[in-house]
C-alpha positions in Angstrom: 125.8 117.8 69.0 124.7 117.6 72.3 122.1 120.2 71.9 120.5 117.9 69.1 120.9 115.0 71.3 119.4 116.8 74.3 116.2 117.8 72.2 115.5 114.3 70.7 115.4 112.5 74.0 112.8 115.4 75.2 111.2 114.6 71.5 111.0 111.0 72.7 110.0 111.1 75.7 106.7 113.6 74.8 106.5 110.6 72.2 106.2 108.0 75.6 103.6 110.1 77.1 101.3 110.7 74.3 102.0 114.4 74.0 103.0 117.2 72.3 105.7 120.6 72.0 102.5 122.6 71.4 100.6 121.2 74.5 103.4 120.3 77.1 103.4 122.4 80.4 105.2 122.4 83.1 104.4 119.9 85.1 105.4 117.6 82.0 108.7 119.2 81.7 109.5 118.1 85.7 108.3 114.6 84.9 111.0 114.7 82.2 113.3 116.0 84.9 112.7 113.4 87.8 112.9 110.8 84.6 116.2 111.6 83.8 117.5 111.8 87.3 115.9 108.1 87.9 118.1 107.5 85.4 121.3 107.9 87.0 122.0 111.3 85.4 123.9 113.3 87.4 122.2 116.7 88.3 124.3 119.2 86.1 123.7 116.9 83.1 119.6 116.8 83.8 120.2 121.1 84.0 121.9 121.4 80.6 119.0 119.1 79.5 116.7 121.8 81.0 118.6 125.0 79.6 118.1 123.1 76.1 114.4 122.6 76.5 114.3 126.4 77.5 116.2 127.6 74.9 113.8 125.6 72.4 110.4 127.2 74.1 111.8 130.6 73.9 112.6 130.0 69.9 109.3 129.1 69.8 107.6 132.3 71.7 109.7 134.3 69.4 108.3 132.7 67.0 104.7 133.0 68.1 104.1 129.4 67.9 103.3 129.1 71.5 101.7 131.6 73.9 103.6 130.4 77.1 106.9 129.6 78.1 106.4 126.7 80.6 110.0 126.2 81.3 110.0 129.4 83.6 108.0 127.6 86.3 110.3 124.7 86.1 113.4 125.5 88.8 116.7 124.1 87.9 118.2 120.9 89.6 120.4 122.2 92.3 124.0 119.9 91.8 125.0 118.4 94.7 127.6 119.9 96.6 131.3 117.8 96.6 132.9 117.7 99.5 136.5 119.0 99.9 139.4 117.3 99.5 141.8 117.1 102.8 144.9 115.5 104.0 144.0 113.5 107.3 146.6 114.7 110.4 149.1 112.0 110.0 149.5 112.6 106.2 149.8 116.5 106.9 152.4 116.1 109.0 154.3 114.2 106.9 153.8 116.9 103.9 155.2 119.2 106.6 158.4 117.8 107.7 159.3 117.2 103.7 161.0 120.5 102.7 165.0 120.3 103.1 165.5 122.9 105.1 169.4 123.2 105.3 168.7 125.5 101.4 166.8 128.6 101.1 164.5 126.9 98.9 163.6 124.2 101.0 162.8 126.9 104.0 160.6 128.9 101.4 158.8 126.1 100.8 158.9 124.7 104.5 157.5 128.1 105.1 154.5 127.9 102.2 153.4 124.8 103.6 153.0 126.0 107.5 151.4 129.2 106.3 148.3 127.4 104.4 147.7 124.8 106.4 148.1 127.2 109.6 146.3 130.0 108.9 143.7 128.2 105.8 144.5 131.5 103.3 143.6 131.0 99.6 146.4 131.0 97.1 145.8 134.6 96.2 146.1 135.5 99.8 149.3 133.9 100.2 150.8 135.4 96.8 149.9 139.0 98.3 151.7 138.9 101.5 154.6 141.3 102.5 156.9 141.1 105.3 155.3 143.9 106.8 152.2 142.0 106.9 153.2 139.4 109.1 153.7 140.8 113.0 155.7 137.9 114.7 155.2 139.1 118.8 151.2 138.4 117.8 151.8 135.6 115.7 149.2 137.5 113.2 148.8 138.1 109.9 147.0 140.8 107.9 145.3 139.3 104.9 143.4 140.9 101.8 140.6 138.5 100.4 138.4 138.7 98.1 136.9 142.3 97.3 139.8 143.6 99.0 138.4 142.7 102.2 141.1 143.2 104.8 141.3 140.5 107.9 143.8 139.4 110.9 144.1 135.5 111.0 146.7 134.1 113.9 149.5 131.4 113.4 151.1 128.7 115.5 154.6 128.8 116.8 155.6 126.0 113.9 154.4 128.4 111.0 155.9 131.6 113.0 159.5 129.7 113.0 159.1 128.6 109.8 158.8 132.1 108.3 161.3 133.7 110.6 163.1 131.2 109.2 162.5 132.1 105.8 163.0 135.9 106.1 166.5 135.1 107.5 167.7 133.6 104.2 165.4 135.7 101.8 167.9 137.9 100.7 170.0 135.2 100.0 167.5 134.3 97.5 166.6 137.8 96.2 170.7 138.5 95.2 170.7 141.9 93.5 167.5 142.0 91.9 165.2 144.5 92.5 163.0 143.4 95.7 159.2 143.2 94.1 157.8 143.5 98.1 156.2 140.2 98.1 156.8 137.7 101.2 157.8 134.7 99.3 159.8 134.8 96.1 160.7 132.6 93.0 164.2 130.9 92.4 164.6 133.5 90.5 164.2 136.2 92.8 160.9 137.6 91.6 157.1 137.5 93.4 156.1 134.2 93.1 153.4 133.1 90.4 150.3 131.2 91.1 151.8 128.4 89.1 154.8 128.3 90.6 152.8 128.2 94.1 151.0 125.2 92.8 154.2 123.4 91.2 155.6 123.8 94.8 152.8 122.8 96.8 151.4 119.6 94.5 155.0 118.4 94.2 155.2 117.8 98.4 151.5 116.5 98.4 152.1 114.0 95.6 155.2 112.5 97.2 152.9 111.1 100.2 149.8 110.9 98.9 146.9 109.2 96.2 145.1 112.0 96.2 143.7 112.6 92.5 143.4 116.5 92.6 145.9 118.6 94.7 146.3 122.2 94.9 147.2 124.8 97.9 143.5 124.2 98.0 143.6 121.4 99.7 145.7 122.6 102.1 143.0 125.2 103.1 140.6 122.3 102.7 142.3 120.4 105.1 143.0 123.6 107.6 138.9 123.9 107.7 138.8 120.1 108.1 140.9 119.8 111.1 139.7 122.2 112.8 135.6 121.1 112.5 136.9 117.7 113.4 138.2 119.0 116.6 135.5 121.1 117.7 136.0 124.9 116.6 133.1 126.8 116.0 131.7 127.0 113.1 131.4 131.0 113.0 134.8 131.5 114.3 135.8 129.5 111.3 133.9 131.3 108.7 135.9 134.1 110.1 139.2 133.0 109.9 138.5 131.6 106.2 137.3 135.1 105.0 133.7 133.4 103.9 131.0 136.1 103.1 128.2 133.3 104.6 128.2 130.6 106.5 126.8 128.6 104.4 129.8 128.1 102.8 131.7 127.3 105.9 129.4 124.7 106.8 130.3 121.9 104.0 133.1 121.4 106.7 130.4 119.9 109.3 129.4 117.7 106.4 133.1 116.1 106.0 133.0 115.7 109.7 129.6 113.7 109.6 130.6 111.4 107.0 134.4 110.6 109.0 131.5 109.7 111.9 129.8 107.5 109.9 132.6 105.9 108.5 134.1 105.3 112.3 131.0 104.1 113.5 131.2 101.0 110.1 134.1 100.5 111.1 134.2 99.8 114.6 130.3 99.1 116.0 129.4 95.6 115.7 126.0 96.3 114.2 127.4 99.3 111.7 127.4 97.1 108.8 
């Protein structure tokens, strides 16, 4: 349907501008482009409109109804980048102190929560780690990322206590049951599941906050976040995320610009 749809407004818009399938080039097919975008389209919608239009002039090379395929010197709209989604230092705090901590439960999850938002590890990262992984005189811990990439990320004293913590009552939660090797474990005594991470993590976040979309994510989000904000450096913390580039680190700076901007509204005279 939306294939059909996508072709008809190209259709009609060769209509507009006096031309043709057999005579458009690419310089047309950008016009079409920068029309749709005045539009209001978002970017990903004007590239599926672009992967239709290619799909259609490579039916017609097949077909040897046209010699060239203009589409191929027609780059794709690049979609613009959303900015993470973070807890502000207040609100993180209070997502912290939540977990009842007199049951093991409670210090498993006290203990979930100072790990992400201490150390900024990906859900996968977390789910991996063993006991023998953490080493509590360094307040380290050894993480595999992606492509089994292998790093050492510190802790703070808070997420070091909160662990200890949680090893001390571990076995309480573990009963009889084999011991599957992993750090933190279910209710039920197994490894932990990515969903039951998420359940766990969305359930505290919720309870203090609008937020729309919430995930451990944002807890990694918001570990990146804080740090920018307070001056870390941005390669130190494309290290301590496991980032291959740092071009993915630096989304951070652009969270921090746009808290600047909204200070400066808020508070200059003249920032309205």
């Amino acid at each position: 349907m939306a294939y059909t749809e996508d072709l008809a407004q190209f259709e009609e818009f060769l209509g507009a501008a006096g031309r043709t399938i057999e005579d458009a080039d690419h310089i047309l097919i950008r016009r079409f482009l920068g029309v749709l975008v005045d539009r209001g389209l978002e970017k990903s919608t004007a590239a599926r409109k672009l992967a239709c239009v290619r799909s259609l002039f490579r039916f017609l090379r097949r077909r040897g109804l046209r010699d060239t395929n203009p589409t191929l010197l027609v780059s794709t709209p690049r979609r613009a980048r959303r900015l993470p989604t973070f807890l502000d230092e207040r609100t993180i705090v209070t997502v912290l102190d939540l977990p009842d901590r007199s049951t093991p439960r409670g210090v498993r999850d006290a203990a979930i929560l100072e790990v992400f938002y201490s150390t900024g590890l990906r859900l996968s990262e977390l789910l991996s780690l063993r006991p023998a992984d953490i080493r509590m005189r360094e307040r380290v811990l050894k993480v595999t990322g992606k492509g089994s990439k292998q790093r050492i990320v510190p802790f703070g004293v808070r997420a070091g206590e909160a662990v200890r913590a949680w090893i001390a009552v571990r076995q309480e939660m573990l009963g009889n049951r084999p011991d599957p090797g992993t750090l933190f474990l279910s209710d039920r005594g197994k490894a932990l599941s990515p969903k039951g991470v998420n359940i766990i993590v969305n359930r505290y976040i919720r309870s203090v906050s609008e937020l729309q979309k919430t995930s451990p994510h944002v807890l990694r989000h918001t570990f990146a976040t804080h740090l920018v904000n307070r001056g870390a450096d941005l390669q130190a913390v494309r290290e301590l995320l496991g980032h291959a580039s740092l071009s993915t680190t630096q989304i951070y700076t652009h969270v921090g610009i746009d808290r600047l901007k909204k200070v400066y509204t808020q508070a200059h005279p003249k920032g309205t």
